[in-house]
C-alpha positions as CSV (number, residue, x, y, z in Angstrom):
1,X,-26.3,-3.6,14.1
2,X,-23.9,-1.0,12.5
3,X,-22.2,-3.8,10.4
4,X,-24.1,-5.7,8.0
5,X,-21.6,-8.5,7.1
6,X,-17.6,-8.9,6.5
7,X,-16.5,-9.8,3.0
8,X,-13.6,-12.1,4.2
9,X,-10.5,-10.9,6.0
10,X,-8.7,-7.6,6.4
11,X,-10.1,-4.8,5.7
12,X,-13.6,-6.1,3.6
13,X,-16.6,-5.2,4.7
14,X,-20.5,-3.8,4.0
15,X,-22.3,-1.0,5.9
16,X,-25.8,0.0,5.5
17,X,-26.1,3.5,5.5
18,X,-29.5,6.1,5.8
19,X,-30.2,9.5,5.9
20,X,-33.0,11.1,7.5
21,X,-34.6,7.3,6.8
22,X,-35.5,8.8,4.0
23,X,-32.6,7.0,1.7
24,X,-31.0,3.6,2.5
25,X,-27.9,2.6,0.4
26,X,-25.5,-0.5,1.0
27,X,-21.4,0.8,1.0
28,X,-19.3,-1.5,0.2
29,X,-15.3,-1.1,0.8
30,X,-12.5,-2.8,0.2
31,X,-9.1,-1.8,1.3
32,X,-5.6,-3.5,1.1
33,X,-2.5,-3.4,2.7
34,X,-1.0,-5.9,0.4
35,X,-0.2,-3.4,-2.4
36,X,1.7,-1.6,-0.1
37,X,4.0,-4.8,1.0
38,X,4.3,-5.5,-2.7
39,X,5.4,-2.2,-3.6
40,X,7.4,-2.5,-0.1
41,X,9.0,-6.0,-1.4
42,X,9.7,-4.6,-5.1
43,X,11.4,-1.4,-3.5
44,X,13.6,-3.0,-1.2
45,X,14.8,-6.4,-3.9
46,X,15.6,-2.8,-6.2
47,X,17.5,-1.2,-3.2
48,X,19.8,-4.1,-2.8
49,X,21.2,-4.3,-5.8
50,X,22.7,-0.4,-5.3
51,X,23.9,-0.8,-1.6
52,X,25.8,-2.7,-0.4
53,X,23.7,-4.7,1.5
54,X,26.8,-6.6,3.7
55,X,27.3,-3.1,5.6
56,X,24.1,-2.9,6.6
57,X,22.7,-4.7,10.3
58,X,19.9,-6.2,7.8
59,X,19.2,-6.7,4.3
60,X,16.2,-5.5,4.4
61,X,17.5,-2.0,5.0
62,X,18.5,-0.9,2.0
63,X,17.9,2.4,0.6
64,X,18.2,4.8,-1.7
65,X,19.8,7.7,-2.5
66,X,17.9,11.0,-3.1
67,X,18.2,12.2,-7.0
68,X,18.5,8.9,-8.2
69,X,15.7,7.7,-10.6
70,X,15.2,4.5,-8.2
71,X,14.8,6.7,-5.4
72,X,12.1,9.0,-7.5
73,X,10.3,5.6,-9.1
74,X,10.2,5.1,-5.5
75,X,8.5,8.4,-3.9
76,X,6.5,8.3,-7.1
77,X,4.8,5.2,-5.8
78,X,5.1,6.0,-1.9
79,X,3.1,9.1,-2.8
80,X,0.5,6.9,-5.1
81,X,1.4,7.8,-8.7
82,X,2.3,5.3,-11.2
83,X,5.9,5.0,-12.5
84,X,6.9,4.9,-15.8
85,X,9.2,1.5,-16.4
């Protein structure tokens, strides 16, 4: 009864809220996870061009070094910000 309804997969859904029964308002929120492995993604294909990736155990390690601008576009969007490209 504390759910209304889902709104697909993931992290979609309604909730009916009400205070006092007094006021009755419908919330509706969507969150996603697939910025963040888009962001991830565009990070780490960036990250491989500067490393050299054959050292590493996996591709998919790359990094970056701090005090580069890659590693502040980086941080910039880790921390939620928009970069300037």
């Amino acid at each position: 009864m504390k759910q209304l309804g889902t709104l697909g997969g993931g992290n979609h859904f309604i909730e009916s809220l009400s205070r006092y029964r007094k006021f009755v308002w419908l919330m509706l929120t969507r969150l996603t996870r697939n910025i963040g492995k888009e962001l991830a993604e565009r990070h780490i294909s960036t990250a491989k061009v500067f490393v050299e990736i054959s050292e590493l155990p996996a591709p998919d390690l790359a990094y970056f070094i701090q005090g580069t601008p890659e590693f502040a576009a980086y941080w910039k969007d880790l921390k939620g910000h928009k970069t300037t490209r």
